[in-house]
N, CA, C and O atoms as CSV, one atom per row, in Angstrom:
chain,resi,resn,atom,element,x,y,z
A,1,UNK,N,N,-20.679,-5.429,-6.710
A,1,UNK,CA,C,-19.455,-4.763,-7.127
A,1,UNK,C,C,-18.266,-5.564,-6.571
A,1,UNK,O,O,-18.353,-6.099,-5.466
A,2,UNK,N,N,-17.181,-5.650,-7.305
A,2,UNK,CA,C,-15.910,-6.690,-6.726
A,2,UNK,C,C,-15.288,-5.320,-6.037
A,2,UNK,O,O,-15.161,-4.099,-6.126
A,3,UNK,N,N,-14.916,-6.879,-5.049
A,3,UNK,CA,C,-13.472,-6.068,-4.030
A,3,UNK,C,C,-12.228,-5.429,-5.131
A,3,UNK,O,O,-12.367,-5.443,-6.354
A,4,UNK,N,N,-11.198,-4.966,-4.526
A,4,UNK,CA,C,-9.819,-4.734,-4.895
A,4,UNK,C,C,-8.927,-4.788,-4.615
A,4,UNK,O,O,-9.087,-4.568,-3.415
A,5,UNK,N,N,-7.888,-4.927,-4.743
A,5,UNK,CA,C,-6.447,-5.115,-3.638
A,5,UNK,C,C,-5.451,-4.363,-4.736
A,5,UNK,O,O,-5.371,-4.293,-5.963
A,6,UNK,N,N,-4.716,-3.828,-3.545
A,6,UNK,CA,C,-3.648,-2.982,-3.310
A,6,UNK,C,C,-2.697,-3.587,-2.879
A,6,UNK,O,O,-2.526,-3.944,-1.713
A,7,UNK,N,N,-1.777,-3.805,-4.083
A,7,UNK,CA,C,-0.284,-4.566,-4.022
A,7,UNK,C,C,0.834,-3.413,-4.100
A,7,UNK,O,O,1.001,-2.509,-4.918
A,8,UNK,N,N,1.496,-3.765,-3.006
A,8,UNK,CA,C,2.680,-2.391,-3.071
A,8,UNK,C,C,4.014,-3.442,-2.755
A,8,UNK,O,O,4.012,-4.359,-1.934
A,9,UNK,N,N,5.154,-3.029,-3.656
A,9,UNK,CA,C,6.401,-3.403,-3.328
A,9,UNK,C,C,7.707,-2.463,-2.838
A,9,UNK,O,O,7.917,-1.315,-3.231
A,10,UNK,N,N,8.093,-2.814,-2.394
A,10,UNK,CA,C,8.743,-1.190,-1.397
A,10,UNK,C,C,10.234,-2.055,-0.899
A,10,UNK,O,O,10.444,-3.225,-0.578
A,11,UNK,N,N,10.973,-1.022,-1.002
A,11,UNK,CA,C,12.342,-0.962,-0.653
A,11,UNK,C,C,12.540,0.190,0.370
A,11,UNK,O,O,12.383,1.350,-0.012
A,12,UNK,N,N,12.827,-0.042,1.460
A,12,UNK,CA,C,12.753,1.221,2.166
A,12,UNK,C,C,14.501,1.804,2.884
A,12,UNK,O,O,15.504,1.222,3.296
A,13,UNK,N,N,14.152,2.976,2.741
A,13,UNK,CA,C,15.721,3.414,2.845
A,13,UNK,C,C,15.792,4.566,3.652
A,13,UNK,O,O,16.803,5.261,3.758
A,14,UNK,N,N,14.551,4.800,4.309
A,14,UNK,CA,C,14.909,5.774,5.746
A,14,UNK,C,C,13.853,5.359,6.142
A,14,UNK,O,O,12.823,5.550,5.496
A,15,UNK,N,N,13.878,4.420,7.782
A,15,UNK,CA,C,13.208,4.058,8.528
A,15,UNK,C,C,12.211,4.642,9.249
A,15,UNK,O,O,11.069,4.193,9.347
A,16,UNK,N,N,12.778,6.005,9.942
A,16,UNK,CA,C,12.105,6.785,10.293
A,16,UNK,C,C,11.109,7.182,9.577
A,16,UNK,O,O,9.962,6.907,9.930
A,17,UNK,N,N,11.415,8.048,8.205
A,17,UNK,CA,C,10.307,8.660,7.586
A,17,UNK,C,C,9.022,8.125,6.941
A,17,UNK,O,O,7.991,8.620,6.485
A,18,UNK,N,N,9.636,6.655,7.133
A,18,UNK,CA,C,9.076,4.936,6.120
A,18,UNK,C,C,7.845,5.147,7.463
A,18,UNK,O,O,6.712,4.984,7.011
A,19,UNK,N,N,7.854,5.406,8.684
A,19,UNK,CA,C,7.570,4.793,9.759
A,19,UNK,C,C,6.368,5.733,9.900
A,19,UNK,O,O,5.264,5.274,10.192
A,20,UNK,N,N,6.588,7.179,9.676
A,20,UNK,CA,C,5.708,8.099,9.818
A,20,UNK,C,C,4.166,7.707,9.025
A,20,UNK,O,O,2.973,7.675,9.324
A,21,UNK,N,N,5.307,7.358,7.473
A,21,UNK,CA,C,3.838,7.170,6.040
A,21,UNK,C,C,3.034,5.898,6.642
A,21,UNK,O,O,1.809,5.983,6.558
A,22,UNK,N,N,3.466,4.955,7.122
A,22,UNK,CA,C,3.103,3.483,7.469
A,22,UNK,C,C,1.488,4.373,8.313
A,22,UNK,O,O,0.312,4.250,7.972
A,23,UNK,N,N,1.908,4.971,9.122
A,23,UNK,CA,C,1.115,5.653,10.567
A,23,UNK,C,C,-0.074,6.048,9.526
A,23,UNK,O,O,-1.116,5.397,9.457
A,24,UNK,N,N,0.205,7.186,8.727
A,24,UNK,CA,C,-0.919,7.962,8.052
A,24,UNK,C,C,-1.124,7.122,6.957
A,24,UNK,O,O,-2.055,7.538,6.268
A,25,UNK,N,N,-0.534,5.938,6.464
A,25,UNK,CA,C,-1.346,5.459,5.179
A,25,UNK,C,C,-2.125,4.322,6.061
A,25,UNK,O,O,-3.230,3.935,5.679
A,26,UNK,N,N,-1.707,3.954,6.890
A,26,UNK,CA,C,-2.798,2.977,7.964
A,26,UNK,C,C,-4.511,3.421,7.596
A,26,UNK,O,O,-5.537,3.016,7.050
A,27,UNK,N,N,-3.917,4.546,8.344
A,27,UNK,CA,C,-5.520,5.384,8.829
A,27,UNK,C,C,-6.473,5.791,7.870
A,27,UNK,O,O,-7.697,5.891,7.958
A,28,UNK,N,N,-5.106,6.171,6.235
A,28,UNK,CA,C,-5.796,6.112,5.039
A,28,UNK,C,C,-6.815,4.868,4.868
A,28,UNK,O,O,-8.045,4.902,4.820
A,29,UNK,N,N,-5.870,3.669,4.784
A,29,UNK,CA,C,-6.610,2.687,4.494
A,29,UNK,C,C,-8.227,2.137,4.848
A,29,UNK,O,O,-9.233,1.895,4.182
A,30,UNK,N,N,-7.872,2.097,6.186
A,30,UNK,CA,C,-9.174,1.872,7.510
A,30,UNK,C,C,-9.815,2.754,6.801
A,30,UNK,O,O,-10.577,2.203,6.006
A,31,UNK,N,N,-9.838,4.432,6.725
A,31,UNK,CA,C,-10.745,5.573,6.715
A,31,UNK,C,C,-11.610,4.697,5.033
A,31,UNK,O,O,-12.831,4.790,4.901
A,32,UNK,N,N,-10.937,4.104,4.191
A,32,UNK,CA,C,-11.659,3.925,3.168
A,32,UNK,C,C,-11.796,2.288,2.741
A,32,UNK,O,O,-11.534,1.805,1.639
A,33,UNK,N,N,-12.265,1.612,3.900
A,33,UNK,CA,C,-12.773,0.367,3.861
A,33,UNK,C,C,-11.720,-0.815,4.061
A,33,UNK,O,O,-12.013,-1.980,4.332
A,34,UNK,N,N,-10.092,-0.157,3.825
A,34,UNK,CA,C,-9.518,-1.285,3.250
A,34,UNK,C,C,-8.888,-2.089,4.853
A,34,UNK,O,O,-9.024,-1.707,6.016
A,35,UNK,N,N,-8.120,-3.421,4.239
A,35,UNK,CA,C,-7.798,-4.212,5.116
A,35,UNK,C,C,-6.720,-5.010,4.972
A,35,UNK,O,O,-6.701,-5.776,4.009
A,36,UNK,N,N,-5.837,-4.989,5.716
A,36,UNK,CA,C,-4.176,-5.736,5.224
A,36,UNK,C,C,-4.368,-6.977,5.360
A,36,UNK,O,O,-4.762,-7.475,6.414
A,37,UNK,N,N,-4.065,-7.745,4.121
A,37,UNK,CA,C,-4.063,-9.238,3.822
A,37,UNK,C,C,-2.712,-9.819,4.581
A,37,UNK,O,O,-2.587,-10.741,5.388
A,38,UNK,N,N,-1.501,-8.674,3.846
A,38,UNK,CA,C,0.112,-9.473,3.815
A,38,UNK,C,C,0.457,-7.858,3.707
A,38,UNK,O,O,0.125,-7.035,2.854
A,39,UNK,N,N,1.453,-7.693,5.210
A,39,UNK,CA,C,2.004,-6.404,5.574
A,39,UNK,C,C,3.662,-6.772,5.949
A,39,UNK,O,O,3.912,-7.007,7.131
A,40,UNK,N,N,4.825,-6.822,4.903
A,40,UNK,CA,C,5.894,-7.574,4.973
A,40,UNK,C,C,5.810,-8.906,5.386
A,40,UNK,O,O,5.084,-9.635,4.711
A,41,UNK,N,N,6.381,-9.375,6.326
A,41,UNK,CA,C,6.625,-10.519,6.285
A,41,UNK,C,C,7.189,-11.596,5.288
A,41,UNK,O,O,7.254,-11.017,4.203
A,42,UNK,N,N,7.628,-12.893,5.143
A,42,UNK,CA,C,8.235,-13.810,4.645
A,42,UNK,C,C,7.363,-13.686,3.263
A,42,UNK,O,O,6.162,-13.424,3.201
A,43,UNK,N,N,8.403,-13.979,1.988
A,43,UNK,CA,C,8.193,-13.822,0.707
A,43,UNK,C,C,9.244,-14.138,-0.010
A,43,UNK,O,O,10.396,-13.755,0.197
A,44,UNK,N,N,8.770,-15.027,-1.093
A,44,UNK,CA,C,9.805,-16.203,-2.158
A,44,UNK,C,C,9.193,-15.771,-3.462
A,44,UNK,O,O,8.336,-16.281,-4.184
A,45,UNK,N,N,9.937,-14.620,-3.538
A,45,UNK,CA,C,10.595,-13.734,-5.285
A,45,UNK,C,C,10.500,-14.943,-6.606
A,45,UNK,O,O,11.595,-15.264,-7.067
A,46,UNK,N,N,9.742,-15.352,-6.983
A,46,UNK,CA,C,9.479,-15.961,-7.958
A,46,UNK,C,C,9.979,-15.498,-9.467
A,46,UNK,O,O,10.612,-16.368,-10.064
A,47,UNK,N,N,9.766,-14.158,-10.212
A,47,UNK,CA,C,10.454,-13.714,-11.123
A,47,UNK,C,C,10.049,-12.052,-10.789
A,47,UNK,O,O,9.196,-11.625,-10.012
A,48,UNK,N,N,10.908,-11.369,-11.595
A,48,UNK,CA,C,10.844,-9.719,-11.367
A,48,UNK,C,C,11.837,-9.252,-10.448
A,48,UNK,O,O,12.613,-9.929,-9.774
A,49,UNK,N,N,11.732,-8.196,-10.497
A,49,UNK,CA,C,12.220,-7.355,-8.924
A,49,UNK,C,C,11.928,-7.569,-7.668
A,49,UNK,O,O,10.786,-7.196,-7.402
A,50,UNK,N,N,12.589,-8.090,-6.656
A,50,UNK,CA,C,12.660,-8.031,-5.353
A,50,UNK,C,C,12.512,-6.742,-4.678
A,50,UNK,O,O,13.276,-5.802,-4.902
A,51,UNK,N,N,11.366,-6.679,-3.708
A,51,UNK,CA,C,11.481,-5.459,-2.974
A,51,UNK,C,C,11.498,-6.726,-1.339
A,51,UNK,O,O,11.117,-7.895,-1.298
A,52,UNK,N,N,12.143,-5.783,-0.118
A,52,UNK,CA,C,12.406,-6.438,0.953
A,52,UNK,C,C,10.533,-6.440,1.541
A,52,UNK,O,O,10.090,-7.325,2.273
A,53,UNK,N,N,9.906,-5.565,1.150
A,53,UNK,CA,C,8.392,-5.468,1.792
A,53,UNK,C,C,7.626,-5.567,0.656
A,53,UNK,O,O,7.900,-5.118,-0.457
A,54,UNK,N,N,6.158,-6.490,1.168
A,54,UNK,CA,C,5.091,-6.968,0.243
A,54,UNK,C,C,4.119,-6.658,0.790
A,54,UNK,O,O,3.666,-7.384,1.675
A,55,UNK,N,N,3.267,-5.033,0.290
A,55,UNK,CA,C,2.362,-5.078,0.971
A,55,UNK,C,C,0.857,-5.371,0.236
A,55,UNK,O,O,0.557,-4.767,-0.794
A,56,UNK,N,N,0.003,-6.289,0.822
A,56,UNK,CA,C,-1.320,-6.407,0.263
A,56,UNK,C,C,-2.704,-6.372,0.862
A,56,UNK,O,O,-3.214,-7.289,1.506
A,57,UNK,N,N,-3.391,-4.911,0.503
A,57,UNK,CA,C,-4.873,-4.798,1.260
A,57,UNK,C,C,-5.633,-5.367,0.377
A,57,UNK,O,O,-5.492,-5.706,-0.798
A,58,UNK,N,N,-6.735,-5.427,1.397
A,58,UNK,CA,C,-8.280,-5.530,0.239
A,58,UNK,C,C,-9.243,-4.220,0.477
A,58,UNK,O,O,-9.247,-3.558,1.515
A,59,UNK,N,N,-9.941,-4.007,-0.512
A,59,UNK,CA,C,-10.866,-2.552,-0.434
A,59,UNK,C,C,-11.970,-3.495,-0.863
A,59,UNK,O,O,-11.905,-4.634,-1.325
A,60,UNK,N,N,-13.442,-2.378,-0.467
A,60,UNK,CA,C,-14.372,-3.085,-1.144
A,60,UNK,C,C,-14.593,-3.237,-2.663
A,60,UNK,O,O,-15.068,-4.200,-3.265
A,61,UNK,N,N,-14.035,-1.796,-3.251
A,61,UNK,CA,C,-13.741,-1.726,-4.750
A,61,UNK,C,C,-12.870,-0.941,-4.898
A,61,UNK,O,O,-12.245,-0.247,-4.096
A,62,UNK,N,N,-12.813,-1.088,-6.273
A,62,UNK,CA,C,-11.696,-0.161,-7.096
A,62,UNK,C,C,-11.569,1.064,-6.775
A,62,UNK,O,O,-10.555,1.762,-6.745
A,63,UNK,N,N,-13.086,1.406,-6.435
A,63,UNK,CA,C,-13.255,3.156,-6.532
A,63,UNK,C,C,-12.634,3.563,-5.111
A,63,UNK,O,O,-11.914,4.530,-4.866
A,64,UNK,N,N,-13.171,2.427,-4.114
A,64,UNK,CA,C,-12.694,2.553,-2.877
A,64,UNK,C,C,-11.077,2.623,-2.735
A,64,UNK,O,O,-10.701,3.544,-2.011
A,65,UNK,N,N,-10.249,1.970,-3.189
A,65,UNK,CA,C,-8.745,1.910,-2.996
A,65,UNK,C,C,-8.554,3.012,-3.829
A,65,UNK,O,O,-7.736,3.744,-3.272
A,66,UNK,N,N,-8.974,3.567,-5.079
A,66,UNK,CA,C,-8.352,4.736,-5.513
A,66,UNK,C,C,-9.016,5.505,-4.660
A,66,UNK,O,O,-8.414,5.169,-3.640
A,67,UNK,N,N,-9.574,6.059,-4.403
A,67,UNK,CA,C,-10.239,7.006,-3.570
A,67,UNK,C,C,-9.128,7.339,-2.041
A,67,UNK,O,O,-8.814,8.411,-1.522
A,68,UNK,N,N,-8.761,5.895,-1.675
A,68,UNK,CA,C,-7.939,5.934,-0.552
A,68,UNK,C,C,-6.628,6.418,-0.983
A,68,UNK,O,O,-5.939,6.969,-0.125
A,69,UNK,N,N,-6.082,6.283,-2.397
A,69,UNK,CA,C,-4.837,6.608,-2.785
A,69,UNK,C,C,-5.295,8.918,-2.978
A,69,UNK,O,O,-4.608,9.856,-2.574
A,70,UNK,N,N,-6.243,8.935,-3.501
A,70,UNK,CA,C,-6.094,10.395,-3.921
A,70,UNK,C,C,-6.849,11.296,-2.906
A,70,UNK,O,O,-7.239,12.463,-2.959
A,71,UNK,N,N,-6.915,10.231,-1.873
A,71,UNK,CA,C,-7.259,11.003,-0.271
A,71,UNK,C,C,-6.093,11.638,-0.100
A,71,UNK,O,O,-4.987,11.224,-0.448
A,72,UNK,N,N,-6.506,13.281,0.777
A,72,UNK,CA,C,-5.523,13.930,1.518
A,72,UNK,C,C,-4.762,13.267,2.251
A,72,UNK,O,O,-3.534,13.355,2.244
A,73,UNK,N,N,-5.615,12.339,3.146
A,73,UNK,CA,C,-4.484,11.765,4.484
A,73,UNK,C,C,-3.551,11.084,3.705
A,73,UNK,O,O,-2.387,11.474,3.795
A,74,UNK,N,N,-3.883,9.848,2.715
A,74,UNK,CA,C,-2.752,8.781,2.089
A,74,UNK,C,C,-1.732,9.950,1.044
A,74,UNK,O,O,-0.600,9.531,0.803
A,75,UNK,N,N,-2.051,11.155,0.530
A,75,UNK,CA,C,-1.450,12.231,-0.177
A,75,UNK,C,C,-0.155,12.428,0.890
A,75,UNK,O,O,1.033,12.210,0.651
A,76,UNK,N,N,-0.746,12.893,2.100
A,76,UNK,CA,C,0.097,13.475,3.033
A,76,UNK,C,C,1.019,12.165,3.387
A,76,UNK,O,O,2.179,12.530,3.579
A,77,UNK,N,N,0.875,10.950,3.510
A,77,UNK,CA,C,1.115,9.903,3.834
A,77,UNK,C,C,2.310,9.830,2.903
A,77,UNK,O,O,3.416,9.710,3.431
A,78,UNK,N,N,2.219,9.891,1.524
A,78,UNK,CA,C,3.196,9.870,0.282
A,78,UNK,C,C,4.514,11.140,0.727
A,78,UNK,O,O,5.668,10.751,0.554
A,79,UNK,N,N,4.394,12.048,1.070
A,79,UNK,CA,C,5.165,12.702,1.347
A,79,UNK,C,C,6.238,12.348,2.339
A,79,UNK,O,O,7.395,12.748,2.205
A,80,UNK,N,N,5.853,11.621,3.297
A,80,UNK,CA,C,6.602,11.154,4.223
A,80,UNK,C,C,7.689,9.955,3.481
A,80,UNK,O,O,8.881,9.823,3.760
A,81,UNK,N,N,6.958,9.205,2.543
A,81,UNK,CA,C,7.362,7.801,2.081
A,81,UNK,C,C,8.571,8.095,0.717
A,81,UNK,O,O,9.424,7.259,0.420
A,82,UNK,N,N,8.403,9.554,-0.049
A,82,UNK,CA,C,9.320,9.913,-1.229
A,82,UNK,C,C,10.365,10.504,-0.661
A,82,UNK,O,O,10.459,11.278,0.291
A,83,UNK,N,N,11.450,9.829,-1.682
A,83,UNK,CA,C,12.602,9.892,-0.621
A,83,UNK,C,C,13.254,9.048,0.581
A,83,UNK,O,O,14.328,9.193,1.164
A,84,UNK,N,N,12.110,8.018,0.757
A,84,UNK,CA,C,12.242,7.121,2.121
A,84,UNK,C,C,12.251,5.729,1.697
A,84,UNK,O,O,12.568,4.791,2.428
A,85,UNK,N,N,11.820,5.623,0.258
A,85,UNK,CA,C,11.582,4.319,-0.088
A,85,UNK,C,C,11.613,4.525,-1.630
A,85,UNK,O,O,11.494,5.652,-2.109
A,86,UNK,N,N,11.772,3.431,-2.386
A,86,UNK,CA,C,11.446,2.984,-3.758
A,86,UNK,C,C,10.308,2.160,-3.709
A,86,UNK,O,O,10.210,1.002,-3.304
A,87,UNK,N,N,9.313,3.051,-4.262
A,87,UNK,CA,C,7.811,1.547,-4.134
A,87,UNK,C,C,7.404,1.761,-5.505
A,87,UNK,O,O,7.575,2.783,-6.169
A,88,UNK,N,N,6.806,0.606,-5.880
A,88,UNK,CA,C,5.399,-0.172,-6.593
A,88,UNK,C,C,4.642,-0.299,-6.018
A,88,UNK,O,O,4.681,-1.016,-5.018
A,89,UNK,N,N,3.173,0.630,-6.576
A,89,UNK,CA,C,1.908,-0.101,-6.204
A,89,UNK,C,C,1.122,0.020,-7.241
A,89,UNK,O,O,1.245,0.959,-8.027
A,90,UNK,N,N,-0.083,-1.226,-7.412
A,90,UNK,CA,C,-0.783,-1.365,-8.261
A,90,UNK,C,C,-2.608,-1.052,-7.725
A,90,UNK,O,O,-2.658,-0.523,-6.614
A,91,UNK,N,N,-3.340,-1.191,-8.068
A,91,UNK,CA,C,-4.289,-1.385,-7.160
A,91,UNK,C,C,-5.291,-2.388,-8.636
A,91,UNK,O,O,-5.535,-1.919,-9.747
A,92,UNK,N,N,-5.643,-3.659,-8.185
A,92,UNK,CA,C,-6.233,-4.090,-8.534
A,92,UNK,C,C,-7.358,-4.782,-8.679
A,92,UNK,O,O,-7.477,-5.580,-7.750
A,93,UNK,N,N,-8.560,-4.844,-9.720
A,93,UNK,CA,C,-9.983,-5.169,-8.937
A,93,UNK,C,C,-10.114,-6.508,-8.982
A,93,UNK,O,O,-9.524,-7.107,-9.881
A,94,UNK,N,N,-11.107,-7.422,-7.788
A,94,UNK,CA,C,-10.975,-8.742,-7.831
A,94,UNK,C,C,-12.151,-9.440,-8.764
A,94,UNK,O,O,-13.199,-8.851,-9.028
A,95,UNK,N,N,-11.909,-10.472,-9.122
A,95,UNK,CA,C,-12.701,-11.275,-9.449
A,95,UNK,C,C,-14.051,-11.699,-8.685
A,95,UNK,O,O,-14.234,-12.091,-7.533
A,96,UNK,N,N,-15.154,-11.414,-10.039
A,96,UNK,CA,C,-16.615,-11.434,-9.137
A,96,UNK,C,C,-17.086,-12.362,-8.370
A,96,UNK,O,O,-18.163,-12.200,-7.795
């Protein structure tokens, strides 16, 4: 079964509450296999929308990263983050 990755682009606009979701979508992640490739840091906007943060995990699969998205904890995690940020995320499966 292929891995997956979870590409999120995020603009964040209350630090605090940005800071809380970061905490509980962490634990989301870990709790369902996944693993941060690229968690902000340096990034050269090639075409599209600029967000100031690039975030990218890997899961073992698809089912796994959705599973981590329609988990309670990453649910509860979203609550903290609406309102706190403008994001994109995709979750996509990798090549076999």
């Amino acid at each position: 079964m292929p891995g997956a990755f979870w590409i999120a682009h995020v603009t964040v606009s209350d630090d605090a509450a940005y800071a809380k979701y970061a905490a509980l979508a962490t634990k989301a992640i870990a709790e369902h296999g996944g693993e941060f490739l690229a968690r902000g840091g340096r990034a050269i906007q090639k075409e599209g929308r600029a967000h100031p943060r690039n975030v990218v995990a890997r899961f073992p699969s698809l089912e796994a990263a959705n599973a981590c998205y329609e988990s309670a904890t990453y649910q509860e995690a979203l609550s903290h983050a609406q309102g706190a940020s403008e994001r994109d995320l995709v979750l996509v499966e990798a090549l076999d």
